[in-house]
N, C-alpha and C positions, 0 to 999 in steps of 0.2 A: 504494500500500500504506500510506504515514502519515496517507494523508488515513481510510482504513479504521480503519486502529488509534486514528487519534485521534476521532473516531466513539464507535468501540465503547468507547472510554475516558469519553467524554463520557455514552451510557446507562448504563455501571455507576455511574457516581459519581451521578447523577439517580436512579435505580432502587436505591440504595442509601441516598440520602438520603429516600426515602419509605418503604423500610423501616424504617428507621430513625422516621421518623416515623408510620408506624401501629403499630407497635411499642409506642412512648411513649404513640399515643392510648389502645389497648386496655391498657395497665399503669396509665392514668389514671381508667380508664371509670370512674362509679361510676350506678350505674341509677336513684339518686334524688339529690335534690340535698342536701348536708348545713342540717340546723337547728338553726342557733343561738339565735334567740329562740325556742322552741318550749320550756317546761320538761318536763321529763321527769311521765309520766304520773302523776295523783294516785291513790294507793291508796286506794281508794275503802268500807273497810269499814265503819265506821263511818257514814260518810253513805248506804251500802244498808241501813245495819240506819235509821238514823233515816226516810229515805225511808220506805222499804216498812212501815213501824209505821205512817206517817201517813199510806199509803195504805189498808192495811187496818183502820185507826181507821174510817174513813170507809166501804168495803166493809162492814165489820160493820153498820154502821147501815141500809142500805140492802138487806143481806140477803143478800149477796154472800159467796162462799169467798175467803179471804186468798190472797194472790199469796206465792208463796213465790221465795228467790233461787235462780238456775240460770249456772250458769258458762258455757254458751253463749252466753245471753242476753246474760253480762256480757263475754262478748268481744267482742259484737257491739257496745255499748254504748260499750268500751272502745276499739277501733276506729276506729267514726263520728266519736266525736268527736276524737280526735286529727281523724279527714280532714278537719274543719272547721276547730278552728284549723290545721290548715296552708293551707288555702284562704282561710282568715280570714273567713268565710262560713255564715249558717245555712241546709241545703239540706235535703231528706230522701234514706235510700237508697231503693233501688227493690228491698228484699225481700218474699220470696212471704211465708212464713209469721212471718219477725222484723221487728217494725216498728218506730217510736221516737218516740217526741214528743222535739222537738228545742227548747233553749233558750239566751240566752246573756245573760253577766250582765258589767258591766267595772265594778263598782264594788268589787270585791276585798271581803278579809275572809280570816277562817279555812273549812278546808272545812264545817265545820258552818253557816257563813252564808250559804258559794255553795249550799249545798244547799237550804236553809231556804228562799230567794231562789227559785229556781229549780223548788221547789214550791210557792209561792204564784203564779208567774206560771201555771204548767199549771193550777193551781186557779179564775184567774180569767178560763181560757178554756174556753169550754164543750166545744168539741169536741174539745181536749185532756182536759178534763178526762171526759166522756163516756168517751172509750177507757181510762183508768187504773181507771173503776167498773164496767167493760165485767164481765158474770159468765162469760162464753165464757174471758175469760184469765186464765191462772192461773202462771204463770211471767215472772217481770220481774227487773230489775237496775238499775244508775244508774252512770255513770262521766261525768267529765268532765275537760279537758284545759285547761291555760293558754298562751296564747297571747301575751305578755307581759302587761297587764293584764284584757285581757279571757277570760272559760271559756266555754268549747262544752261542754256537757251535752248529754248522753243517756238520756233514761228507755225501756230497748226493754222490749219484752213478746216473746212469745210469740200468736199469733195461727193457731189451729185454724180454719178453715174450715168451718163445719158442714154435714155431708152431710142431706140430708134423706129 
């Protein structure tokens, strides 16, 4: 019989020491990991209104309707790039109808220079720059995220698929 008791004494104190410890893990969980070098998102008004004037400066010439800003768009925008600086990575998403030219700048400035910066490089890519003159889109945004010195930018659009 002590040899029992002492037993059943030895699985409560083990089976109480792992409740005990999943306990602690699930009151610890946290489902992403915390970011300390990540700064906090840049409010991006001003550099959507300078963007989008430089893009539709450009659409005008060419005969194209102005892209106007859309708050989905700039979620989307807003979004992406955060996912990139936390990957610390330029990638594309894989959406159907919001798409992004994706860019990234680490030589700092105020946000009026990452912008600046960051529309000349799509300017002096053609097939970036191709999709921002595209006349099918008409809805676009601009956000970008710091990552200690380096920004991940996103220019999304809107992209309508034309039925024929």
């Amino acid at each position: 019989m002590r040899v029992i008791n002492k037993i059943r004494k030895k699985i409560r104190r083990r089976f109480s020491k792992l409740q005990y410890e999943l306990k602690r893990q699930i009151n610890n969980f946290t489902p992403f990991p915390k970011i300390k070098k990540i700064t906090p998102f840049v409010h991006v008004n001003k550099p959507n209104k300078i963007i989008l004037s430089m893009v539709n400066k450009e659409r005008a010439k060419r005969g194209a309707s102005p892209v106007v800003f859309d708050l989905v768009v700039y979620h989307h925008a807003k979004s992406w790039s955060r996912t990139m600086a936390f990957e610390k990575r330029l990638f594309h998403s894989r959406g159907k109808t919001i798409l992004e030219n994706i860019a990234s700048n680490n030589t700092g400035g105020t946000p009026t220079e990452i912008t600046m910066k960051m529309y000349y490089q799509w300017r002096g890519s053609p097939p970036h720059w191709d999709w921002m003159m595209n006349p099918q889109i008409s809805k676009a945004a601009f956000a970008y995220t710091k990552n200690g010195h380096v920004a991940y930018g996103a220019y999304a659009f809107e992209y309508k698929i034309p039925f024929f």
